[in-house]
C-alpha positions in Angstrom: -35.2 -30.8 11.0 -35.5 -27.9 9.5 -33.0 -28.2 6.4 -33.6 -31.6 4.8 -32.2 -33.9 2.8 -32.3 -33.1 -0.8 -34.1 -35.6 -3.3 -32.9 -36.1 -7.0 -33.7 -33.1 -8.9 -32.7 -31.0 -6.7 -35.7 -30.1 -4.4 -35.8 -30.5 -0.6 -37.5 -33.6 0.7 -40.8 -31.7 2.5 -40.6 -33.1 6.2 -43.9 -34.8 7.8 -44.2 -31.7 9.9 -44.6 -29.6 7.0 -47.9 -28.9 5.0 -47.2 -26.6 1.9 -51.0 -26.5 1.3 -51.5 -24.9 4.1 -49.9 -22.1 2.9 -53.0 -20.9 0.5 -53.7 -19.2 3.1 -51.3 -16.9 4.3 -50.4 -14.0 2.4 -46.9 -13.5 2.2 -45.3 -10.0 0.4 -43.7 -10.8 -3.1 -40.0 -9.9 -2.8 -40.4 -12.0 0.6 -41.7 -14.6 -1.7 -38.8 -14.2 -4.1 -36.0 -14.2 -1.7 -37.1 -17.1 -0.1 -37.2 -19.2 -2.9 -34.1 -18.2 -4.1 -32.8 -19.0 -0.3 -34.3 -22.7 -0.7 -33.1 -23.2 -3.7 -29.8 -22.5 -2.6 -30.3 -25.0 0.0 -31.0 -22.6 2.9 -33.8 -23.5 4.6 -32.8 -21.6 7.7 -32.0 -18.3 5.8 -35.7 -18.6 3.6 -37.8 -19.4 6.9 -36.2 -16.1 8.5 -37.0 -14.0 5.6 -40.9 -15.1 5.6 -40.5 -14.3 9.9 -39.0 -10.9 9.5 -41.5 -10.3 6.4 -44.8 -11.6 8.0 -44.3 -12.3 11.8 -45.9 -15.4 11.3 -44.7 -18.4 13.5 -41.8 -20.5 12.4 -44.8 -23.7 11.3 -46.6 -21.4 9.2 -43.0 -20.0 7.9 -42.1 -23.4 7.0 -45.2 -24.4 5.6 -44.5 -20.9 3.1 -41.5 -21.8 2.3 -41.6 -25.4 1.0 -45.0 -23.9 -1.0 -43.0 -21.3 -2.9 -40.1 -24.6 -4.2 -42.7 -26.6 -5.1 -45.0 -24.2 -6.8 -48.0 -23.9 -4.8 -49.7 -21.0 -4.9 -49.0 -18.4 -2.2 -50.7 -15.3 -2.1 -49.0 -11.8 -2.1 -49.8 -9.7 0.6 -48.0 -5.8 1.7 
């Protein structure tokens, strides 16, 4: 399930498939960055996992794993 339920304050519940941590190690370009988390924010999982794709090629886990770092704050680093 990629979309998830929401928990009070607003911020998706991270799934047990998903590891934000993981993604300390994948550099992702900035304004990918940004539009994701303004994607997941919005409640668009789909739409922020297909930005980090299209930016990175990375697979959808890794993608996933990117964008549930970048709504919880968890440092990503920026790549070109």
């Amino acid at each position: 399930m990629l979309g998830g339920r929401k928990k009070e304050g607003g911020l998706p519940r991270i799934p047990r498939s998903v590891d934000p941590r993981r993604a300390r190690a994948l550099p992702v370009p900035a304004e990918a960055q940004a539009d994701a988390r303004m994607f997941m924010l919005g409640g668009d999982t789909l739409r922020a996992v297909k930005v980090i794709v299209d930016a990175t090629g990375y697979d959808l886990r890794q993608a996933r794993d990117i964008v549930y770092a970048l709504v919880y704050d968890i440092e990503v680093p920026r790549g070109s």
